[in-house]
PDB file as gemmi writes it, atoms N, CA and C in Angstrom:
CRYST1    1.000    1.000    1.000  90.00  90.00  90.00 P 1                      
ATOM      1  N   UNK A   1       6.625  10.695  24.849  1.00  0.00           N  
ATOM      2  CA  UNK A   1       6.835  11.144  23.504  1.00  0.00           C  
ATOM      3  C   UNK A   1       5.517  11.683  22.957  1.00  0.00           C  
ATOM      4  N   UNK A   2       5.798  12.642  22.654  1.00  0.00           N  
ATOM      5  CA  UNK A   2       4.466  13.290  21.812  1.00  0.00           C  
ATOM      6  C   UNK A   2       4.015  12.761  20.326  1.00  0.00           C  
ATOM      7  N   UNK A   3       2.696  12.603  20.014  1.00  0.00           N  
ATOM      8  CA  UNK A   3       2.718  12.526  18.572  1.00  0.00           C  
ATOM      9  C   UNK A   3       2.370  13.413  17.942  1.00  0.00           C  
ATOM     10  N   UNK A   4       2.674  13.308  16.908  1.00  0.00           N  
ATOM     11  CA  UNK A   4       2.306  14.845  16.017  1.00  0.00           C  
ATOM     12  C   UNK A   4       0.852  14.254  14.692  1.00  0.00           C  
ATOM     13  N   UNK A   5      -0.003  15.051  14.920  1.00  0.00           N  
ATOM     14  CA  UNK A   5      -1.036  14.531  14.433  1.00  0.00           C  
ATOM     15  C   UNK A   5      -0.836  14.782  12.377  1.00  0.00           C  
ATOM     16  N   UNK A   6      -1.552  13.724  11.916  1.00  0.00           N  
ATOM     17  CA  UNK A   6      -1.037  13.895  10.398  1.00  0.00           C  
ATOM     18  C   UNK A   6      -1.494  15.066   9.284  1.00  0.00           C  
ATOM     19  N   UNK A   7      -2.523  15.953  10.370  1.00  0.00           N  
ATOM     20  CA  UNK A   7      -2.625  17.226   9.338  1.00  0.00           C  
ATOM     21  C   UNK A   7      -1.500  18.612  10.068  1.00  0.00           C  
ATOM     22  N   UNK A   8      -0.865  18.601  11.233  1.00  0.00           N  
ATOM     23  CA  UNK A   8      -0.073  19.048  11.625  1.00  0.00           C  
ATOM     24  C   UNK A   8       1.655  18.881  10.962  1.00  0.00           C  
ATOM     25  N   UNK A   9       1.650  17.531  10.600  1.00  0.00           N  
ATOM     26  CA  UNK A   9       2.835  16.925  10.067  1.00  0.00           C  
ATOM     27  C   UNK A   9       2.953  17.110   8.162  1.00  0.00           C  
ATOM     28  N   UNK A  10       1.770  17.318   7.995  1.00  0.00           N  
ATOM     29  CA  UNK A  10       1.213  17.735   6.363  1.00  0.00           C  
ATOM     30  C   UNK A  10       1.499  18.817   6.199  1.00  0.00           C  
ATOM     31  N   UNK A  11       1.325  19.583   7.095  1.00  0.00           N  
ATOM     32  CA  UNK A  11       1.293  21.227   7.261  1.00  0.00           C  
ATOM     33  C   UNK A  11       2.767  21.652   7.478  1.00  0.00           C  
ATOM     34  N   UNK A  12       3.325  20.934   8.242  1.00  0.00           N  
ATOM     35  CA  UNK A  12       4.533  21.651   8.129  1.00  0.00           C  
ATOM     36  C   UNK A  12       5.845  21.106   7.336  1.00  0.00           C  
ATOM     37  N   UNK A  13       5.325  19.658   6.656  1.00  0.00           N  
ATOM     38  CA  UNK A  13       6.056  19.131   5.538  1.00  0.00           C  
ATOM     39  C   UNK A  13       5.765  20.162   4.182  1.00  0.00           C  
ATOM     40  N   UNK A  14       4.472  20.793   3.695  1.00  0.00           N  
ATOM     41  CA  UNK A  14       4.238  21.640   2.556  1.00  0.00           C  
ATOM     42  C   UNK A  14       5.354  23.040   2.939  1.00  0.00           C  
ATOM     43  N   UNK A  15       5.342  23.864   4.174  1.00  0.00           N  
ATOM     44  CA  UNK A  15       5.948  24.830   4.408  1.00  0.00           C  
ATOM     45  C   UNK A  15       7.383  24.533   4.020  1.00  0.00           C  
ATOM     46  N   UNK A  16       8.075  23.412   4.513  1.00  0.00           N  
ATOM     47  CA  UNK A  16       8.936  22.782   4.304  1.00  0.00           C  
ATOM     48  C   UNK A  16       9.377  22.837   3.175  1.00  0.00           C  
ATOM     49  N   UNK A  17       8.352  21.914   2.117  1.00  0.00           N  
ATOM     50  CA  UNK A  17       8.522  21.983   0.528  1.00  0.00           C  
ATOM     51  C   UNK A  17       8.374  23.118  -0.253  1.00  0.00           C  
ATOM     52  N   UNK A  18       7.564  23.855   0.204  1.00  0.00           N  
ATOM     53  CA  UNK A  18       7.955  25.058  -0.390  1.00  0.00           C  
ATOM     54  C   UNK A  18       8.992  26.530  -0.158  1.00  0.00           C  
ATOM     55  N   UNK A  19       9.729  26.096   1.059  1.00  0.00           N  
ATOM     56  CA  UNK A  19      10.726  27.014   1.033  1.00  0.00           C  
ATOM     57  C   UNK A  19      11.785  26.405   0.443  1.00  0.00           C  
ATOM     58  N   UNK A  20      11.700  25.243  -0.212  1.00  0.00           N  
ATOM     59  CA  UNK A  20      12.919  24.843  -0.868  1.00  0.00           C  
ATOM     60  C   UNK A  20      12.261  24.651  -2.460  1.00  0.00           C  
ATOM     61  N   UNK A  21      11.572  25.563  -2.875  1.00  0.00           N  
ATOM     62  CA  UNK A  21      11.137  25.650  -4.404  1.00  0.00           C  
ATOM     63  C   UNK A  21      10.318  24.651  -4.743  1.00  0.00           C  
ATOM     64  N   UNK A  22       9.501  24.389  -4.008  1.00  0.00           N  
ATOM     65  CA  UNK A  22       8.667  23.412  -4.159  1.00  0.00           C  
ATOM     66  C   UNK A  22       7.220  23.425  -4.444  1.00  0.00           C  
ATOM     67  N   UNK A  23       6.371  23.270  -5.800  1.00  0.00           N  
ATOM     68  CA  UNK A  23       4.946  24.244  -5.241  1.00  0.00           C  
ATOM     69  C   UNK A  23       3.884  23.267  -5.494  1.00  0.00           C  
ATOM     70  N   UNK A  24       2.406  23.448  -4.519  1.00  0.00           N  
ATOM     71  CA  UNK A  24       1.923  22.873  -4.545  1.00  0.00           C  
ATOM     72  C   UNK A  24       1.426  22.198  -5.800  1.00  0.00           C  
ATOM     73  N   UNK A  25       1.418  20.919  -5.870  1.00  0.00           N  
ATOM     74  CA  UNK A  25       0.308  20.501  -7.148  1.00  0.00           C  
ATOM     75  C   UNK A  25      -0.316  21.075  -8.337  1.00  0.00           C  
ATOM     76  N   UNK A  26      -1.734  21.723  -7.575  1.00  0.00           N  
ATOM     77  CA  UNK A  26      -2.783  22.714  -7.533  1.00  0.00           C  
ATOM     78  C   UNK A  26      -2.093  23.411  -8.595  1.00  0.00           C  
ATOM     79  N   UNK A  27      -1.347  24.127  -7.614  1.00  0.00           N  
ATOM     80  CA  UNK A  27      -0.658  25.319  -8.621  1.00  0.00           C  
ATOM     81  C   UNK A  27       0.032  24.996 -10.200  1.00  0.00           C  
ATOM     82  N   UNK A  28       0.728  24.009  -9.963  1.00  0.00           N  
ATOM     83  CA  UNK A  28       1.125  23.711 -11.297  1.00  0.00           C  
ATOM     84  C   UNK A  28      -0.160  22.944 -11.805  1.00  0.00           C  
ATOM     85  N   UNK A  29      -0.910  22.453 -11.886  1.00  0.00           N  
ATOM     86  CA  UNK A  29      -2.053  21.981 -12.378  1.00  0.00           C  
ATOM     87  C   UNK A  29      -2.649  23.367 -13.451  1.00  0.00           C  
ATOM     88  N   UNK A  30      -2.807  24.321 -12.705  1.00  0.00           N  
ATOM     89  CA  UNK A  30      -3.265  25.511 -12.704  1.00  0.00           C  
ATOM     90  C   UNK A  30      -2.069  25.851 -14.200  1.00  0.00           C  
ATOM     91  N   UNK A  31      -1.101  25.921 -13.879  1.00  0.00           N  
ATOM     92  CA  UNK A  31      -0.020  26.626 -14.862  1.00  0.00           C  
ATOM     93  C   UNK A  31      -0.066  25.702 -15.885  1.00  0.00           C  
ATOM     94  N   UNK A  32      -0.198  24.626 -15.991  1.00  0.00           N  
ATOM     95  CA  UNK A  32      -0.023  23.484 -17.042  1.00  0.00           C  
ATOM     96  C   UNK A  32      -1.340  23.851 -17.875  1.00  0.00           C  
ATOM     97  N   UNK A  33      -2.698  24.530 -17.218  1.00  0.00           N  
ATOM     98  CA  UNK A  33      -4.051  24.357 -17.866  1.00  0.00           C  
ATOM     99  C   UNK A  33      -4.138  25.792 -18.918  1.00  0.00           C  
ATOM    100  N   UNK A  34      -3.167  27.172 -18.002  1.00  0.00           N  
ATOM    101  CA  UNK A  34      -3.098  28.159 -18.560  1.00  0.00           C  
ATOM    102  C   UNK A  34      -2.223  27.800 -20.013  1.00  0.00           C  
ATOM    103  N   UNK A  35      -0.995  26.789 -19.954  1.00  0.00           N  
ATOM    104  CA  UNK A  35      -0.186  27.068 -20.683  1.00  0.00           C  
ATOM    105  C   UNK A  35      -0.705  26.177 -22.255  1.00  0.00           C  
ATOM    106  N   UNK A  36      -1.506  25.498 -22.067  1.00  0.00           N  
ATOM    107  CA  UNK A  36      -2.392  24.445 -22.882  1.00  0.00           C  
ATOM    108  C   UNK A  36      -3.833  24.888 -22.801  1.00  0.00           C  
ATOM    109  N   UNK A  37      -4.190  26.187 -22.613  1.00  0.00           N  
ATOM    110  CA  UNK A  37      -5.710  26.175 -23.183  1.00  0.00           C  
ATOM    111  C   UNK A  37      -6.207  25.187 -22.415  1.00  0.00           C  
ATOM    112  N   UNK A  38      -6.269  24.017 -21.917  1.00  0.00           N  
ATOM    113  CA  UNK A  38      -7.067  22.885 -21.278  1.00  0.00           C  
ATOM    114  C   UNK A  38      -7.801  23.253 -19.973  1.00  0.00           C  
ATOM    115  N   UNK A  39      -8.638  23.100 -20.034  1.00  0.00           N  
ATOM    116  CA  UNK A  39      -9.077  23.241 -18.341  1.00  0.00           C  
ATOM    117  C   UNK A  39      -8.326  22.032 -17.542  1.00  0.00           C  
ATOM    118  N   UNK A  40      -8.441  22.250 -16.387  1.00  0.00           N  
ATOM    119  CA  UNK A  40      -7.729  22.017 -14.956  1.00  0.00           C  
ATOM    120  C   UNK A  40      -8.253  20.525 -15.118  1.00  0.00           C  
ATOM    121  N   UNK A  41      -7.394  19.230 -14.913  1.00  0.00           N  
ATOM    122  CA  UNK A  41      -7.787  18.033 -14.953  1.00  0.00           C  
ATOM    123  C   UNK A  41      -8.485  17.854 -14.186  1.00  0.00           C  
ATOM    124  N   UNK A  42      -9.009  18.380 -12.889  1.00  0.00           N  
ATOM    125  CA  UNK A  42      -9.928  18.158 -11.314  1.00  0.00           C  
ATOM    126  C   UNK A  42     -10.354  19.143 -11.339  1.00  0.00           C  
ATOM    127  N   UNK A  43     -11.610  18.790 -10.684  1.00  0.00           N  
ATOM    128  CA  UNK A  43     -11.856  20.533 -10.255  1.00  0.00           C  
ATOM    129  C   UNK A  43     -12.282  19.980  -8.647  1.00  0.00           C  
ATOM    130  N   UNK A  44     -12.582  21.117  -8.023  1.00  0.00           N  
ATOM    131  CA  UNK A  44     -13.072  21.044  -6.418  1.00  0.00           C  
ATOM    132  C   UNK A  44     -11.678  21.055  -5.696  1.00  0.00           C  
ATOM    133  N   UNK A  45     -11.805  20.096  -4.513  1.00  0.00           N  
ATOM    134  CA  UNK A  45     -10.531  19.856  -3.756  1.00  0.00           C  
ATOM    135  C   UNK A  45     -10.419  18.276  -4.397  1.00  0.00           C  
ATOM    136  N   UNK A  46      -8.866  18.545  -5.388  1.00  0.00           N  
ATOM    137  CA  UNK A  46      -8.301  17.622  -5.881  1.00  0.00           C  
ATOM    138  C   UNK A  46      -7.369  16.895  -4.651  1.00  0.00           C  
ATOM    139  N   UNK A  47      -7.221  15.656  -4.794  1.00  0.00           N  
ATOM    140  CA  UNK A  47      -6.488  14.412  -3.963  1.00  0.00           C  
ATOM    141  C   UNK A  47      -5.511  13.964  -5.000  1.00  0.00           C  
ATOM    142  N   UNK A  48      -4.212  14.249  -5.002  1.00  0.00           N  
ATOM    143  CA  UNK A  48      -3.469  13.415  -5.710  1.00  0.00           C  
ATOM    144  C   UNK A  48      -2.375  12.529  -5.337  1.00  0.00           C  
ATOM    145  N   UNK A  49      -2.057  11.242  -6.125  1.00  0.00           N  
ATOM    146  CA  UNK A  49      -1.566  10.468  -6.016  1.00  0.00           C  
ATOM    147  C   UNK A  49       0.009  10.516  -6.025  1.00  0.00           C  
ATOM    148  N   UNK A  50       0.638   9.982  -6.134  1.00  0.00           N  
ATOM    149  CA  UNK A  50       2.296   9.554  -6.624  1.00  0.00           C  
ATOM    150  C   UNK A  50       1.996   9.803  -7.885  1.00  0.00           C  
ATOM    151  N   UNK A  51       0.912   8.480  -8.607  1.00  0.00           N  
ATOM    152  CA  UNK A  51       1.230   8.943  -9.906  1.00  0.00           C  
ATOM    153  C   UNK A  51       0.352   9.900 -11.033  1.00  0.00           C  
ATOM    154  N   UNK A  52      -0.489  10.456 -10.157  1.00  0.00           N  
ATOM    155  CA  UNK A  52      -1.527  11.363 -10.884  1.00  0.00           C  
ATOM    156  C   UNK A  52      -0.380  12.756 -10.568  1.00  0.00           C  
ATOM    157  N   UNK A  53       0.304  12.697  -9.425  1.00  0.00           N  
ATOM    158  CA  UNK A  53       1.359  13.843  -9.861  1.00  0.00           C  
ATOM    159  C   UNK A  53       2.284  13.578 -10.668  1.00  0.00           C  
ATOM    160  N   UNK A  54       3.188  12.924 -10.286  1.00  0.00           N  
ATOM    161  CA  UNK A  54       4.319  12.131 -11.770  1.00  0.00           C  
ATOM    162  C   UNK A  54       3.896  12.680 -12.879  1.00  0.00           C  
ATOM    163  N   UNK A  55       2.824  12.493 -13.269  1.00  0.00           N  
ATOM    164  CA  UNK A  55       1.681  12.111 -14.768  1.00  0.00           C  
ATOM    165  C   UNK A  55       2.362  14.131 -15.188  1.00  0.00           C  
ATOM    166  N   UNK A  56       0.981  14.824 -13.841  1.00  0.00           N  
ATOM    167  CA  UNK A  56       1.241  16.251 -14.819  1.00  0.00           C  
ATOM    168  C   UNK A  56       2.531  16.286 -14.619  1.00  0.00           C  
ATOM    169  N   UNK A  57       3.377  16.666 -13.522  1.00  0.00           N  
ATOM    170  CA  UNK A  57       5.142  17.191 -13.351  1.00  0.00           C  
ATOM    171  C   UNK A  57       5.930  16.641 -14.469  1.00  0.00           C  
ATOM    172  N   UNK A  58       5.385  15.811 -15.140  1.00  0.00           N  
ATOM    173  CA  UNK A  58       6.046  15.326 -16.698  1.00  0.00           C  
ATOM    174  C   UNK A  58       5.540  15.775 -17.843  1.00  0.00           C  
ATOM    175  N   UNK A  59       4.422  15.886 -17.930  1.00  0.00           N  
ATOM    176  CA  UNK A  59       3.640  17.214 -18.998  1.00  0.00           C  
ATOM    177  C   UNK A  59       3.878  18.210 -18.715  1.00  0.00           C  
ATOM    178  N   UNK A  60       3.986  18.917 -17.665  1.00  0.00           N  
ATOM    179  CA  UNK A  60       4.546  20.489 -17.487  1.00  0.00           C  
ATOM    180  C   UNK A  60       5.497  20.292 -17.455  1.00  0.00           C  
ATOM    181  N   UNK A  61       6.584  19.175 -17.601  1.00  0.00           N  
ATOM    182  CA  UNK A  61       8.534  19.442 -18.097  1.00  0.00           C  
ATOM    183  C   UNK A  61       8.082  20.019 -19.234  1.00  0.00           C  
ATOM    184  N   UNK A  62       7.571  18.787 -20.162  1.00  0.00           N  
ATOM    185  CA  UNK A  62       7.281  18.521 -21.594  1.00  0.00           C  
ATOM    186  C   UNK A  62       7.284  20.038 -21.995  1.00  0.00           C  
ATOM    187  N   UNK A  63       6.348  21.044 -21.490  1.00  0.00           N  
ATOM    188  CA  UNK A  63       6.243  22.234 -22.128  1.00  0.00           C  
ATOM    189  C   UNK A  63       6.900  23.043 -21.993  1.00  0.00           C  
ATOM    190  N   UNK A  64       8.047  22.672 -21.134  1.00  0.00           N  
ATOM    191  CA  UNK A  64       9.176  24.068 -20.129  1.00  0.00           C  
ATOM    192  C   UNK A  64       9.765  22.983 -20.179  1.00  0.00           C  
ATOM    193  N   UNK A  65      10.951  22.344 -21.570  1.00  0.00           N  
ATOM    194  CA  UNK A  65      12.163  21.225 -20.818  1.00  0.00           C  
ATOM    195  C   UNK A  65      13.230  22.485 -20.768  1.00  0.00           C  
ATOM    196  N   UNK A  66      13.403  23.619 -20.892  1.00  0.00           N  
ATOM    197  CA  UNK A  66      14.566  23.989 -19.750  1.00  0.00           C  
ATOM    198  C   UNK A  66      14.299  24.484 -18.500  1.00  0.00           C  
ATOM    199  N   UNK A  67      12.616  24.105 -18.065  1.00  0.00           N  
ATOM    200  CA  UNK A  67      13.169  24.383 -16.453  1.00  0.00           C  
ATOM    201  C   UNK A  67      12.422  23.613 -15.729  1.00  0.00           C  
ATOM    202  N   UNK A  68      13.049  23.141 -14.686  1.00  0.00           N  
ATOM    203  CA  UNK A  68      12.384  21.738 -13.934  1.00  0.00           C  
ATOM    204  C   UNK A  68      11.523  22.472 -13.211  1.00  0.00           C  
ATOM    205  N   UNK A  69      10.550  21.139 -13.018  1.00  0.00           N  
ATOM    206  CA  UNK A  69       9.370  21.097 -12.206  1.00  0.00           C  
ATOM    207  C   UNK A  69       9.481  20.608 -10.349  1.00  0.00           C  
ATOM    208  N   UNK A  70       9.372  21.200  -9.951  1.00  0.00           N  
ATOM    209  CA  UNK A  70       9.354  20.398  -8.046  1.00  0.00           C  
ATOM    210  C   UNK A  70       7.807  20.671  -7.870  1.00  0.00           C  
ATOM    211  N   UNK A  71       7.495  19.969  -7.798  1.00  0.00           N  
ATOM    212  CA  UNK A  71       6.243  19.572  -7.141  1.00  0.00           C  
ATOM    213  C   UNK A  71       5.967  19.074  -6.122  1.00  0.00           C  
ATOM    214  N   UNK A  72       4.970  19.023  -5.041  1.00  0.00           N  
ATOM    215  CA  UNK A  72       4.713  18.317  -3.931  1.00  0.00           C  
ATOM    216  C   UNK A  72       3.326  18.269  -3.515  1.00  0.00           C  
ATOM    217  N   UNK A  73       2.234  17.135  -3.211  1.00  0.00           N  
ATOM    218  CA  UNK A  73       0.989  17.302  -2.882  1.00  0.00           C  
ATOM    219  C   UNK A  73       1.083  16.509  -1.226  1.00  0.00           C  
ATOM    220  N   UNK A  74       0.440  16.926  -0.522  1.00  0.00           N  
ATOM    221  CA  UNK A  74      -0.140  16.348   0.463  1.00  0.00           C  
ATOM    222  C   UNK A  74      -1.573  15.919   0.839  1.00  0.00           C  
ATOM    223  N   UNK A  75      -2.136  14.887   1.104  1.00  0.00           N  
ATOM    224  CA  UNK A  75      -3.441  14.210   1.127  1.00  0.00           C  
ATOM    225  C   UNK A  75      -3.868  13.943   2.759  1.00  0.00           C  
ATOM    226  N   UNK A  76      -4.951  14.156   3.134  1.00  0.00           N  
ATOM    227  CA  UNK A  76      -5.268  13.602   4.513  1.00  0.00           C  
ATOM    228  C   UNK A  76      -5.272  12.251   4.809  1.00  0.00           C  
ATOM    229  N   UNK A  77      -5.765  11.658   3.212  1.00  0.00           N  
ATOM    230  CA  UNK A  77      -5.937   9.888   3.111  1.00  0.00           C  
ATOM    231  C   UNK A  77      -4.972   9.473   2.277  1.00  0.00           C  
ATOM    232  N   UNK A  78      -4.202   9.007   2.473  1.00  0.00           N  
ATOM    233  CA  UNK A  78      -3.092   7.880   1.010  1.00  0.00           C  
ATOM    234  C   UNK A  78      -4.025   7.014   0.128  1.00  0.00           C  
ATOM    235  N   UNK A  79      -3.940   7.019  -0.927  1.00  0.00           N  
ATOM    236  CA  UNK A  79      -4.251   6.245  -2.206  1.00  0.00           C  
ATOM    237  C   UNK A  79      -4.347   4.470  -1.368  1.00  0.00           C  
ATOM    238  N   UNK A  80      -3.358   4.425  -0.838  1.00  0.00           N  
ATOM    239  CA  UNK A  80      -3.307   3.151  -0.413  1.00  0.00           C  
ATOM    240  C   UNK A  80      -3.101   2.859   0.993  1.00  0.00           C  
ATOM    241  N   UNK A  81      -3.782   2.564   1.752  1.00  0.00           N  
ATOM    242  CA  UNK A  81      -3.788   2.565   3.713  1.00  0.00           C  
ATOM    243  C   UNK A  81      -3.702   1.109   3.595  1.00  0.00           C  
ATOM    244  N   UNK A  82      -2.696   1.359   4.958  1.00  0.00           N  
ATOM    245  CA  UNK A  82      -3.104   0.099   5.557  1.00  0.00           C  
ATOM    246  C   UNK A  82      -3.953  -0.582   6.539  1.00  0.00           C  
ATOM    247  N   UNK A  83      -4.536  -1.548   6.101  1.00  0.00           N  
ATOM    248  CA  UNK A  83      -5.996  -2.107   6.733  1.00  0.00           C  
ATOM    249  C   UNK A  83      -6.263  -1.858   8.711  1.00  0.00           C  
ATOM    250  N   UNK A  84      -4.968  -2.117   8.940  1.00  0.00           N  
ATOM    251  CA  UNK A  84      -4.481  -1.882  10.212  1.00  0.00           C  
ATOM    252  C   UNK A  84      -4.584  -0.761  10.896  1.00  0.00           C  
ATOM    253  N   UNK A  85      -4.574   0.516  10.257  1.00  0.00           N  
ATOM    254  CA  UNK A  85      -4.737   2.194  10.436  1.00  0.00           C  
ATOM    255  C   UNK A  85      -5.683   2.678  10.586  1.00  0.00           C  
ATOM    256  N   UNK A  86      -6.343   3.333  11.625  1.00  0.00           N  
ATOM    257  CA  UNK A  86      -7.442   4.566  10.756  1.00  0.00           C  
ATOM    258  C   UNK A  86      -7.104   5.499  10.250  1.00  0.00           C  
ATOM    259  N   UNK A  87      -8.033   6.102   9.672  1.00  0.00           N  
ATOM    260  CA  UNK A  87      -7.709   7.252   8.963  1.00  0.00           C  
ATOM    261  C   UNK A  87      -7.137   8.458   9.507  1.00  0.00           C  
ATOM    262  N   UNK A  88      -7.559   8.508  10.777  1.00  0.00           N  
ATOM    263  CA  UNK A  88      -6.904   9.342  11.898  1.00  0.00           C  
ATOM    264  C   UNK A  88      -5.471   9.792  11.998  1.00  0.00           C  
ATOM    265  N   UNK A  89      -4.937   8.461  11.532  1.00  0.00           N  
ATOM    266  CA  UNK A  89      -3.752   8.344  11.617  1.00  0.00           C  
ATOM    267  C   UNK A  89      -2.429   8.743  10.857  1.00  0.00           C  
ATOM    268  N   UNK A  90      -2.887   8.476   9.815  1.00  0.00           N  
ATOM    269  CA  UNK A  90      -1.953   8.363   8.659  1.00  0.00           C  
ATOM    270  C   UNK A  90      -2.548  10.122   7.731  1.00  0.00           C  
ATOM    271  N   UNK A  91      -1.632  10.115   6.817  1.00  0.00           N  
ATOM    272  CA  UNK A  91      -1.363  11.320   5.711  1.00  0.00           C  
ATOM    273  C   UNK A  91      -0.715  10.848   4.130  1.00  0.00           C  
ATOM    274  N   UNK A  92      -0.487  10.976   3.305  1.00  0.00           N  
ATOM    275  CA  UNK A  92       0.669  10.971   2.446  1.00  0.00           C  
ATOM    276  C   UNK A  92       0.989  12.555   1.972  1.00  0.00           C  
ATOM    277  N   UNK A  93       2.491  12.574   1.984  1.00  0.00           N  
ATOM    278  CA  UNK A  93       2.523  13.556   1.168  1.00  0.00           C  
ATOM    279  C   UNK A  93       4.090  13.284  -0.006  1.00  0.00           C  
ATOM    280  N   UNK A  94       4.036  13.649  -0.658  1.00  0.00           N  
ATOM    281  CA  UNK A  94       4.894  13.053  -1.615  1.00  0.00           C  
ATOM    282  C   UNK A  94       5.632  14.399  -2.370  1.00  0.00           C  
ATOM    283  N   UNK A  95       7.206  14.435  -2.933  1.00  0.00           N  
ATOM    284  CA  UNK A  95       7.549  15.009  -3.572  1.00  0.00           C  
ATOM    285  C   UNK A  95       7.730  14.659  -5.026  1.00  0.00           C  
ATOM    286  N   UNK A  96       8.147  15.438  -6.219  1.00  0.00           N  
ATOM    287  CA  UNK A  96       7.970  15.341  -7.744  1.00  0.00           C  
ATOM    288  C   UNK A  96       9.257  16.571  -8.072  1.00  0.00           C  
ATOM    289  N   UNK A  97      10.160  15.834  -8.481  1.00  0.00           N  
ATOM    290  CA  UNK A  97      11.160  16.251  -9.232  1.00  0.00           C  
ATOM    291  C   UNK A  97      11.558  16.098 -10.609  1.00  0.00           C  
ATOM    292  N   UNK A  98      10.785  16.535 -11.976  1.00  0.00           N  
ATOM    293  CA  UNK A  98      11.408  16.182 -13.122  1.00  0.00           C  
ATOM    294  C   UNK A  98      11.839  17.722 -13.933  1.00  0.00           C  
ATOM    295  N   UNK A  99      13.123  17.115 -14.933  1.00  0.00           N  
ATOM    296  CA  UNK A  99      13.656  17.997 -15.844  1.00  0.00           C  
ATOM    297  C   UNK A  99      14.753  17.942 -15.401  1.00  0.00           C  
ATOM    298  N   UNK A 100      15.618  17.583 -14.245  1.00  0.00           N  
ATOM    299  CA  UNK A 100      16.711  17.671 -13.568  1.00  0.00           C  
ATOM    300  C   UNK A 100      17.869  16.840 -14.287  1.00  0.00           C  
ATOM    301  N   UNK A 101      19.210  16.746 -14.033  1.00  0.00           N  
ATOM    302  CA  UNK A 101      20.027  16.236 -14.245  1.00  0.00           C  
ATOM    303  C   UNK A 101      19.899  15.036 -12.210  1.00  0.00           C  
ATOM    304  N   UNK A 102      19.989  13.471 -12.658  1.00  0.00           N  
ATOM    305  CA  UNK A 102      19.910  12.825 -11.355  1.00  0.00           C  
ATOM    306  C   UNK A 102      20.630  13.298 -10.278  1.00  0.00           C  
ATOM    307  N   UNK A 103      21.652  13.413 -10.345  1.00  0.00           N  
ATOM    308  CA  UNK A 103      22.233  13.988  -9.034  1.00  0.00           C  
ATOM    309  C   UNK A 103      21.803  15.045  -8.335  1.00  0.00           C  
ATOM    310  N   UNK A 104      21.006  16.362  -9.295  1.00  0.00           N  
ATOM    311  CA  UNK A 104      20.246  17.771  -8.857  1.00  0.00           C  
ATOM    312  C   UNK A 104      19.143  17.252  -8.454  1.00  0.00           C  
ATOM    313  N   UNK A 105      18.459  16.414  -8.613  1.00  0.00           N  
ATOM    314  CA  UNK A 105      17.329  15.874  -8.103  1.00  0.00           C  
ATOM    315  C   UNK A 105      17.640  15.346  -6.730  1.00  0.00           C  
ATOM    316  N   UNK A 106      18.086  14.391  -6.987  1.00  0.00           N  
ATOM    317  CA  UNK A 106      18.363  13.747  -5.999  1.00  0.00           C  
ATOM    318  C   UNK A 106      18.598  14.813  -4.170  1.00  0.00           C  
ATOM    319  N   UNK A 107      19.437  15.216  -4.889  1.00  0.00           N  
ATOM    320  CA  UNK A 107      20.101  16.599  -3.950  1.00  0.00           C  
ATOM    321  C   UNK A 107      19.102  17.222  -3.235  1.00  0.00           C  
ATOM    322  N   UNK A 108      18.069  18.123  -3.847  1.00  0.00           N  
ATOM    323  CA  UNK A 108      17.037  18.477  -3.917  1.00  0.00           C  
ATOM    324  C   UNK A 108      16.254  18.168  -2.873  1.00  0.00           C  
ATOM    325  N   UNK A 109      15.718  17.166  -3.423  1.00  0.00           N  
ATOM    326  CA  UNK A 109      14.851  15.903  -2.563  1.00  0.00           C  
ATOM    327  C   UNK A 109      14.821  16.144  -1.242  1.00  0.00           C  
ATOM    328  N   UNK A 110      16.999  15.062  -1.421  1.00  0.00           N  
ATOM    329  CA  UNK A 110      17.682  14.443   0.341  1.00  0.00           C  
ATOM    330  C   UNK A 110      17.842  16.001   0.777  1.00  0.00           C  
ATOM    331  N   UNK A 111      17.533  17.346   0.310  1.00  0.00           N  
ATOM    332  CA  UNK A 111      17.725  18.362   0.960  1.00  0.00           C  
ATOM    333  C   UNK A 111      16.463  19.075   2.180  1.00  0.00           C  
ATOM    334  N   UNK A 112      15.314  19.001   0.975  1.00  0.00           N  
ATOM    335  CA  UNK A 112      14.371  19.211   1.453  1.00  0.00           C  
ATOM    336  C   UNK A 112      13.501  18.248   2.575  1.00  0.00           C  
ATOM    337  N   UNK A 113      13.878  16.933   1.889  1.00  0.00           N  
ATOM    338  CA  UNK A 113      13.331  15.784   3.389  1.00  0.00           C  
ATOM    339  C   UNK A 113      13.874  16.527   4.436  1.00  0.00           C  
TER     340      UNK A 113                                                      
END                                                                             
């Protein structure tokens, strides 16, 4: 059995997420800063979390509640490893669905996994 290494598996989970309307982070970070005057909460190469994405994909509903947000970030390191792992090993990458009615979400999601 082959393994598939976790920036290979990152890489083709984002391609993934974004042919199903999905856009990076970054980008909405970017659109949330244009649409609020604010500069960009990170600057450099941002790492985000579950809930440092949650956080904006719910402020950028807030400013667009008729049109949902899909979001998705991928990280080389998870917020939280287990002690057991190297870093070698592991990835997170996470999806962000708000503004939806639950079932369109949901859908969404179990589509794009």
């Amino acid at each position: 059995m082959s393994r598939t290494s976790p920036a290979s598996f990152l890489k083709h989970a984002s391609e993934v997420a974004s042919f199903y309307g999905f856009k990076p982070m970054r980008e909405i970070e970017r659109e949330h800063a244009q649409l609020t005057d604010a500069k960009p909460m990170r600057r450099g190469n941002p790492v985000y979390s579950f809930e440092s994405a949650a956080v904006l994909c719910a402020a950028q509903a807030a400013l667009r509640p008729q049109e949902p947000v899909l979001g998705f970030y991928a990280t080389p390191q998870p917020a939280f490893m287990p002690g057991t792992l190297s870093s070698r090993e592991v990835g997170e990458f996470g999806l962000q669905v708000v503004g939806t009615g639950e079932s369109v979400g949901e859908i969404v999601l179990l589509k794009t996994i």
